[in-house]
C-alpha positions as a Markdown table, in Angstrom:
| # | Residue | x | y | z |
|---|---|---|---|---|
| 1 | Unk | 94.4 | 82.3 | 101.6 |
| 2 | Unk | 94.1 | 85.8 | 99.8 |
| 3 | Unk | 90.4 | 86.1 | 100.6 |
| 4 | Unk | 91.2 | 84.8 | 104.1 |
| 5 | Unk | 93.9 | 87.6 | 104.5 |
| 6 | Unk | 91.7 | 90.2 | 102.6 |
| 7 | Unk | 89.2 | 90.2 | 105.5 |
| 8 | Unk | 91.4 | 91.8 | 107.6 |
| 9 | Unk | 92.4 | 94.4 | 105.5 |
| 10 | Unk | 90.6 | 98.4 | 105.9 |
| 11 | Unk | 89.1 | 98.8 | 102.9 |
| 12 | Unk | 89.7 | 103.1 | 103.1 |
| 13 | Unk | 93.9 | 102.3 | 103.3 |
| 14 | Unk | 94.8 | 99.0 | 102.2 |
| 15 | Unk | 96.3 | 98.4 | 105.9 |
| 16 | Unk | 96.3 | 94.9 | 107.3 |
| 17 | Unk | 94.9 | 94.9 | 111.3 |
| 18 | Unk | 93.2 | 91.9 | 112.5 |
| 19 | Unk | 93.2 | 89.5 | 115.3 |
| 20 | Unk | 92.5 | 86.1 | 115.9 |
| 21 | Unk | 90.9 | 84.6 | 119.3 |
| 22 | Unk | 91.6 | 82.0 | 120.8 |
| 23 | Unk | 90.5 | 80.0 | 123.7 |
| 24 | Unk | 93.6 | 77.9 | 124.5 |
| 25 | Unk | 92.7 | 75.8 | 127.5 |
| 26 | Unk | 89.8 | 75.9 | 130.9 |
| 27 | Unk | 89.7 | 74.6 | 134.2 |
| 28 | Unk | 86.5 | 74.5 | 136.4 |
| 29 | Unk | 86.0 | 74.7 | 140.5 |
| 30 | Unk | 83.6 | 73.0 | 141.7 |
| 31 | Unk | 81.4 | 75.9 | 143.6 |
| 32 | Unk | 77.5 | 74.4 | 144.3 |
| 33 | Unk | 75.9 | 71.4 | 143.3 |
| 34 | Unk | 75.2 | 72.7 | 140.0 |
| 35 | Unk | 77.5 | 75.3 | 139.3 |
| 36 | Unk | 81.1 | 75.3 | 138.4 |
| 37 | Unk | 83.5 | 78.9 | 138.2 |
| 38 | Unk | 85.4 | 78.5 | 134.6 |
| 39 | Unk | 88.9 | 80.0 | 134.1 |
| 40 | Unk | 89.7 | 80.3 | 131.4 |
| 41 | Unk | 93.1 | 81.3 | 129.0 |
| 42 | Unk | 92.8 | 83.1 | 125.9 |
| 43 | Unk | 95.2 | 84.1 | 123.5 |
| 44 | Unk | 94.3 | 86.7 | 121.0 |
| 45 | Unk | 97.2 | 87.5 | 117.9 |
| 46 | Unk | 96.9 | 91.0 | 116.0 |
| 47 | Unk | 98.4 | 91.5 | 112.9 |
| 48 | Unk | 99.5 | 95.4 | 111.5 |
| 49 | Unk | 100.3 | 96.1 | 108.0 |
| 50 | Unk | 104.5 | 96.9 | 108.4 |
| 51 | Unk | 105.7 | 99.8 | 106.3 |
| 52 | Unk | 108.4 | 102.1 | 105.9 |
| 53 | Unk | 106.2 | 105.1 | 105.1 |
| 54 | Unk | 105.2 | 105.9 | 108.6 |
| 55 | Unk | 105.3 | 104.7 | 112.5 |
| 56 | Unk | 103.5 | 101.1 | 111.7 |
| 57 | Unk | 105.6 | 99.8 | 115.1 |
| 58 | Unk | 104.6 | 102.6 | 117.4 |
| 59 | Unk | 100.7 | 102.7 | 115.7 |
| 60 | Unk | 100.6 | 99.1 | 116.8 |
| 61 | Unk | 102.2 | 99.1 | 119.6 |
| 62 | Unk | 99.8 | 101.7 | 120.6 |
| 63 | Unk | 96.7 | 100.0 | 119.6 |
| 64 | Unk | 98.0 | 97.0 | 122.0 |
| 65 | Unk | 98.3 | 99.8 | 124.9 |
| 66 | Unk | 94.8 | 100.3 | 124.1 |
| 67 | Unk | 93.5 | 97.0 | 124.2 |
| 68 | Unk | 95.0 | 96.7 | 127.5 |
| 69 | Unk | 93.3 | 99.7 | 129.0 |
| 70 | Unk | 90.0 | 98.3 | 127.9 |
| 71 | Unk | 90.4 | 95.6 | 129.6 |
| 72 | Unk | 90.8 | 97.2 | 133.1 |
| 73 | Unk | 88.1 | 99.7 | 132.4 |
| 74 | Unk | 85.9 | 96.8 | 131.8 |
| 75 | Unk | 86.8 | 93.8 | 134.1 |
| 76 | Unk | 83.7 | 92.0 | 133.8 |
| 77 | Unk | 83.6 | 92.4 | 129.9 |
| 78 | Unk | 80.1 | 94.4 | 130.4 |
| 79 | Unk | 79.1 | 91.2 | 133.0 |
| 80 | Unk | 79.4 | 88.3 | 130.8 |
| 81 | Unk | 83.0 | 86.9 | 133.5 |
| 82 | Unk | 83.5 | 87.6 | 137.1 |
| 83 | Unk | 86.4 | 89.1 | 136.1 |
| 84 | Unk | 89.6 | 89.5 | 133.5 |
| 85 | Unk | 92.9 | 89.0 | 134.4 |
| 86 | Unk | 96.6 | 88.8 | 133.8 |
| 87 | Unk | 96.0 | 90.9 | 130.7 |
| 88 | Unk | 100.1 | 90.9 | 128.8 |
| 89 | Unk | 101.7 | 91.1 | 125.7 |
| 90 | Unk | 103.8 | 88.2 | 125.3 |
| 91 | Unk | 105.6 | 88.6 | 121.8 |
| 92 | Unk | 106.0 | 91.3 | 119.1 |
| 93 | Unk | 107.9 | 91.1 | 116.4 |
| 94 | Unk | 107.5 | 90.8 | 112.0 |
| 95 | Unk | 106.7 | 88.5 | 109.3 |
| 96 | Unk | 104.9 | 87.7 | 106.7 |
| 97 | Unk | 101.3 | 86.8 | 106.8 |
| 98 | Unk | 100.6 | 85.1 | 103.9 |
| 99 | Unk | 102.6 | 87.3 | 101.4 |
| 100 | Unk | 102.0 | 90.9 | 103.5 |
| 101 | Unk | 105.2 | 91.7 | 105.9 |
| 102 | Unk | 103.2 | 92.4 | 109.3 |
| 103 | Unk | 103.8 | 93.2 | 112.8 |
| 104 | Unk | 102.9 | 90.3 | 115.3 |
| 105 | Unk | 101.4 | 90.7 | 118.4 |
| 106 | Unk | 100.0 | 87.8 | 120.8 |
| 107 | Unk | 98.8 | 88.7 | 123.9 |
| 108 | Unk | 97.1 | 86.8 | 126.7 |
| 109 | Unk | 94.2 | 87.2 | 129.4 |
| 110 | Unk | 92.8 | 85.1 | 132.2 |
| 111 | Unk | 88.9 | 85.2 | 132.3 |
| 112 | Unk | 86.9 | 83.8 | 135.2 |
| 113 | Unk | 83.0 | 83.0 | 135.2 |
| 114 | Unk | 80.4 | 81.3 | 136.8 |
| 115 | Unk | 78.7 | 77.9 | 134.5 |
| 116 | Unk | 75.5 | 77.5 | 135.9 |
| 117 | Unk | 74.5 | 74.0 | 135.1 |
């Protein structure tokens, strides 16, 4: 677990930031003969180094504002989906991750695309 944890952490500060993706479930339309549109939910958890020393909640918290915007600047993911949706943040809070206190964030997004078969 240490050198699993370790990978997420900046090698210039010691801080913990990483996220995990997931895809967490699909459906498909039937749209041609051969060709299906996918949606598909994804849930993607960050992790941010807590600490007392300095704004860790509002850094995060920013960071996740960030995400978001990136997401409607780019709603076809650079054309690899027809389109990204429903982009939210559905829990923040603290723990521990492994033995490092962390903020939690899981967020969510809807992506659509077209499976050529």
């Amino acid at each position: 677990p240490a050198t699993y944890i370790s990978s997420f952490k900046d090698t210039t500060n010691s801080v913990i930031h990483g996220y995990i993706i997931t895809r967490v479930s699909f459906s498909e339309e039937r749209e041609g003969p051969r060709s299906n549109t996918r949606i598909t939910k994804w849930v993607i958890r960050g992790y941010y180094s807590l600490g007392s020393a300095g704004a860790t909640e509002e850094t995060f918290q920013g960071i996740i504002d960030n995400i978001a915007t990136a997401f409607s600047l780019d709603p076809t993911l650079s054309g690899t989906v027809i389109s990204v949706e429903n982009f939210s943040l559905d829990n923040f809070d603290a723990g521990m991750w492994g033995d490092v206190l962390c903020h939690f964030a899981e967020t969510s997004l809807i992506t659509q695309e077209q499976i050529n078969y």
